[in-house]
C-alpha positions, 0 to 999 in steps of 0.5 A, a space after each residue: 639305640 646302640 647298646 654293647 655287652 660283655 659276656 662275663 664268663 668269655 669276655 667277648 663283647 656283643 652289639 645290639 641295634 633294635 634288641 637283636 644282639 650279636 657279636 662285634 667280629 672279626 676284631 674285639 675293640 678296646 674296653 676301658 672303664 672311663 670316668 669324665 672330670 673336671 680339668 683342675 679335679 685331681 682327685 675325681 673318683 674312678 671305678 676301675 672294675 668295668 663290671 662296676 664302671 658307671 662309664 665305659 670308652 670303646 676304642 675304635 683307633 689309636 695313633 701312638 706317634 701323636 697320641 689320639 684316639 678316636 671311640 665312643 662313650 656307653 653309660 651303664 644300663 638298667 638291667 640288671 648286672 649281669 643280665 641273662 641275654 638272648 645273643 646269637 652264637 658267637 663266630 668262634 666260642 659259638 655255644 661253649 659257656 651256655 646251655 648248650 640249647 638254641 631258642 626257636 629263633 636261634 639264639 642262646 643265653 649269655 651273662 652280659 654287663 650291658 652299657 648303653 651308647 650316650 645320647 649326648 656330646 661330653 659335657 667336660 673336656 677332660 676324661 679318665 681311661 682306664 685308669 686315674 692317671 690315664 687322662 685325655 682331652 676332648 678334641 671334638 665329637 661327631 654324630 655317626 650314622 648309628 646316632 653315636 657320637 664319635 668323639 676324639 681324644 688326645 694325651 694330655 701328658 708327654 712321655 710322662 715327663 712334661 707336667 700338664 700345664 695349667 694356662 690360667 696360671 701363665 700372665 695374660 701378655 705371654 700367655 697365647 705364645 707360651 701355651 703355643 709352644 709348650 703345645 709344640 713341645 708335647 706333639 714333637 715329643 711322640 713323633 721328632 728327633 732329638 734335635 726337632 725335640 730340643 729345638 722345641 723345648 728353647 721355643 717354649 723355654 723363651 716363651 714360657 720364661 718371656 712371659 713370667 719376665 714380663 709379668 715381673 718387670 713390665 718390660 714388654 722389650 723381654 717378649 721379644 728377646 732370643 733366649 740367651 739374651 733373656 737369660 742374661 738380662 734376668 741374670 743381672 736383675 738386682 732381684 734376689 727373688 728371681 727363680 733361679 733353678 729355672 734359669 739354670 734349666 733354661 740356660 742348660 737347654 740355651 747350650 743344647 741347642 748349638 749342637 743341633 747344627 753340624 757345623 757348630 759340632 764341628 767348629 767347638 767339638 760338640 757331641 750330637 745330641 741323642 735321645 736322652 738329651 731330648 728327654 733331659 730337655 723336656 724334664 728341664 722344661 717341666 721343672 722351669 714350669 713347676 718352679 714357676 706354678 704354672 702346672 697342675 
């Protein structure tokens, strides 16, 4: 079994396979204390002390454009904390902070916080990293060669802006296309232009308001509406509980979208669209879902 350690006094992290432990080099991988949870607990407890952590991840790579990583998990051992350990002498730090005396074998005492590597694929598909705010879904897990399991992650929020959608909220006949597009959204979000961005904020606007119309009026007709034509058929609803801050957001990104085409910037004299355009999209997307009790 794979175990790792962290030295307490250098903080240099150290491997063990079959007891003979040494030091993870040339690079020191990510260590953040991690906690799994429940997809609707707001409120799990997290221990952000990675001496304390019951649960660590080690990074193994990260992708900042669409926002995985790829690591794996360690729970903490039963030695003790810290526990004096047999290691052989780190590449660069070599005996500095020990004794200074090698056994007959060649190895040296260092404090280690010992964690070791899960048997087992994550049994819950949301976990915490580093922080309670930090949270990530579980995309897959992989057996390696180590008897590891590799497992893949993905931000569950975008650019702290769009709120984590909650899809068992969304009525069933709009649902699929909705949670389609929002997803959309979130992946354009790290890596589109604003233009590419905005576009997709009217796909998941049309969907996400499409399905909330459809529930209300059981009119399947809406489904298939262009936005500005299902902006103006809600607005003439004699319906004086129709949500209307998430009209007015949808009708906001409705006029965006015209100016991601030249020759409409031409012919009306728009602007093009920037950055921060794209964000104010992406917030008015979040504010026409919480209106509508869809986030969590």
């Amino acid at each position: 079994m794979i175990r790792i350690g962290f030295d307490d006094s250098m903080h240099a992290l150290y491997e063990s396979s079959d007891g003979l432990w040494y030091s993870v080099w040339p690079a020191h991988p990510v260590i953040s204390a991690a906690a799994f949870v429940d997809s609707g607990n707001g409120s799990a407890a997290f221990e952000h002390e990675l001496t304390q952590a019951e649960l660590v991840f080690r990074e193994d790579s990260f992708d900042p454009v669409t926002r995985i990583r790829r690591g794996r998990f360690y729970t903490r051992s039963d030695d003790d904390r810290p526990a004096y350990t047999g290691v052989l002498p780190h590449p660069i730090y070599r005996l500095w902070g020990t004794d200074q005396q090698l056994s007959e074998d060649g190895r040296c005492q260092r404090r280690l916080h010992i964690f070791d590597a899960r048997q087992d694929r994550p049994a819950t598909n949301v976990v915490m990293i580093g922080s309670d705010e930090s949270r990530w879904r579980v995309l897959g897990a992989e057996r390696i060669i180590s008897a590891e399991y590799l497992v893949t992650l993905k931000a569950r929020h975008a650019l702290g802006v769009l709120p984590e959608l909650n899809s068992e909220a969304i009525p069933e006949r709009g649902r699929a296309k909705a949670t389609e597009t929002f997803e959309k959204l979130i992946d354009s979000a790290y890596r589109e232009t604003p233009e590419s961005i905005v576009d997709m904020a009217r796909g998941a606007t049309q969907s996400c308001l499409a399905a909330w119309a459809v529930e209300r009026y059981d009119d399947n007709s809406l489904l298939r509406e262009d936005l500005g034509r299902l902006i103006d058929k809600l607005d003439k609803k004699d319906d004086n509980d129709k949500p209307k801050v998430s009209l007015w957001a949808a009708r906001i990104i409705a006029r965006f979208h015209p100016r991601r085409k030249p020759n409409e910037q031409t012919r009306r004299s728009l602007r093009p669209l920037i950055e921060a355009d794209a964000e104010f999209a992406l917030a008015a997307v979040g504010l026409l879902l919480r209106e509508f009790g869809w986030t969590r």
